[in-house]
N, C-alpha and C positions, 0 to 999 in steps of 0.2 A: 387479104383482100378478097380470095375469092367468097369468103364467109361472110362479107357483110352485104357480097352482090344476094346471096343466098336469101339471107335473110330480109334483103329489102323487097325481093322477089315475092317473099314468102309473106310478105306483111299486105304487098299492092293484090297477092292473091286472096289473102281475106277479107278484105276492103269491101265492105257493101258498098253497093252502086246506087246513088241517091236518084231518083225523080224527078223531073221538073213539072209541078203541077202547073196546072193551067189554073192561069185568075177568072174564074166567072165574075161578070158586073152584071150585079141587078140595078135597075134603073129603081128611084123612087118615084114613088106612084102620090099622091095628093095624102093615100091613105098613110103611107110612110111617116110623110112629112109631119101629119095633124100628129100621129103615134108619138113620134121624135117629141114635139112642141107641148104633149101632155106630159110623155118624160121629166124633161128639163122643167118643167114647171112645178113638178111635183120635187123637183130637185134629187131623182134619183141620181146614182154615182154611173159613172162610165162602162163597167165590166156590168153591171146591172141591167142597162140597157141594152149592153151589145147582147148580152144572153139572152133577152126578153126578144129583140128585132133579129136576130140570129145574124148581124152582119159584127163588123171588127170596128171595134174602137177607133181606130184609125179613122176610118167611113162617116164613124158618128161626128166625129169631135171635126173632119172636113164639110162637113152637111150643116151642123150645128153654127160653123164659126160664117158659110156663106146665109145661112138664114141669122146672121147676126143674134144668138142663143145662147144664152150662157150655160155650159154643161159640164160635167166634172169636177174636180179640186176647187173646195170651197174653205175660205179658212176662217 
């Protein structure tokens, strides 16, 4: 018994202690928006744009579906 208090001891001792990063929110600006609406149109993919607008897919594909935009997954 006392060997496994040891060892769990020994394990919460190693354990990296993760971060909790802060979300910064950039606001889209008119200029965002025209960028996003050239995207889409040009019918690049999702990880394409997010790396070109430096924001997360997630962002795009929320932006995209309120500017009614069809983006991504095309079959």
């Amino acid at each position: 018994m006392a060997k496994a208090k040891k060892k769990a001891k020994a394990k919460a001792a190693t354990k990296k202690k993760t971060t909790v990063r802060k979300v910064k929110r950039i606001a889209w600006t008119k200029a965002d928006v025209a960028e996003l609406r050239k995207y889409a149109k040009e019918k690049l993919p999702v990880a394409r744009i997010s790396k070109l607008m430096k924001r997360s897919a997630g962002a795009l594909r929320q932006k995209a579906y309120s500017l009614n935009l069809r983006i991504g997954h095309r079959r």
